[in-house]
C-alpha positions in Angstrom: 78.8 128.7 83.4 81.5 127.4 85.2 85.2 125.5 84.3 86.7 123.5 87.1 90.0 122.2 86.6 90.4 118.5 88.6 93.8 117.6 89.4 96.1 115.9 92.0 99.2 117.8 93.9 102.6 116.5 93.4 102.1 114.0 90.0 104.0 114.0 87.2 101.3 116.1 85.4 101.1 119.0 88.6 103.8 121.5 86.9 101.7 121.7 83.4 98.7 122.4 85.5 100.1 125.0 87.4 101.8 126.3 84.4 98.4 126.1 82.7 96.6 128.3 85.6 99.2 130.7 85.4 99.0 131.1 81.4 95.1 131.0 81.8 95.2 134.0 84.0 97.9 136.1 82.1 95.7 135.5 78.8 92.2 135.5 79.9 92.4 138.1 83.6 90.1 135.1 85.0 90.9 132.0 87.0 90.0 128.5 86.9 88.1 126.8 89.7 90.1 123.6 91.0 89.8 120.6 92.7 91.7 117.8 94.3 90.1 114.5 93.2 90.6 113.0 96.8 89.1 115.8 98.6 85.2 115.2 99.5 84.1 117.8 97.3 86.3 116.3 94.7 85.2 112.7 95.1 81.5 113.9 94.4 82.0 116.1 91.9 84.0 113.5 90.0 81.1 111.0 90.8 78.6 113.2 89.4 80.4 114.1 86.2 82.0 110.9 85.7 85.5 112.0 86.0 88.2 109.4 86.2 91.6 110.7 84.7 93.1 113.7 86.0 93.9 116.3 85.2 90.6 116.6 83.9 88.4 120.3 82.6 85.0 120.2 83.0 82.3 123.3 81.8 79.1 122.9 83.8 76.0 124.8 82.4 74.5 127.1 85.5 71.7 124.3 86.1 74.6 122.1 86.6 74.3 119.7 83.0 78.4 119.2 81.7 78.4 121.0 78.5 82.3 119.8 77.9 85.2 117.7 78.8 89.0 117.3 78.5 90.6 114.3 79.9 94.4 114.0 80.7 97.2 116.0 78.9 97.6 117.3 76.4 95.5 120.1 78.3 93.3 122.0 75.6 94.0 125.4 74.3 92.8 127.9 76.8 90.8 129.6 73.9 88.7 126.7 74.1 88.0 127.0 77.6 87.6 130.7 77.8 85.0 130.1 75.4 82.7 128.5 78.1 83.0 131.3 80.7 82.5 133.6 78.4 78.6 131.9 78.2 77.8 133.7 81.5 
């Protein structure tokens, strides 16, 4: 399983992210994969999973099918999120 965490750099919404990583970390010992919507790999992941509002938390099963999705903020508790890379 893996959580990727889709974002943009300096919006309105960056600090919660950031703050969000750092909380996920101190909670969980594990970090979030991210990436930046405008990047290449971004734009096709974002294609391929439909994402169009940032930031945006995607789990993606190991044979790549989205098992969940949170769109913009509020973010989601990082108990639910944990809860998918626990699935490993």
């Amino acid at each position: 399983m893996k959580v990727v965490l889709v974002y943009k750099d300096f919006t309105d919404y960056a600090r919660d992210v950031e703050n969000y990583l750092r909380d996920f970390k101190i909670f969980t010992g594990r970090e979030l994969d991210t990436l930046d919507p405008e990047s290449t790999e971004g734009e096709i992941f974002c294609q391929t999973y439909d994402i169009l509002e940032y930031p945006s938390i995607a789990a993606i099963s190991n044979d790549g099918h989205l098992q969940q999705l949170w769109r913009g903020i509020p973010l989601p508790q990082i108990s639910e999120v944990s809860y998918y890379l626990s699935q490993e």
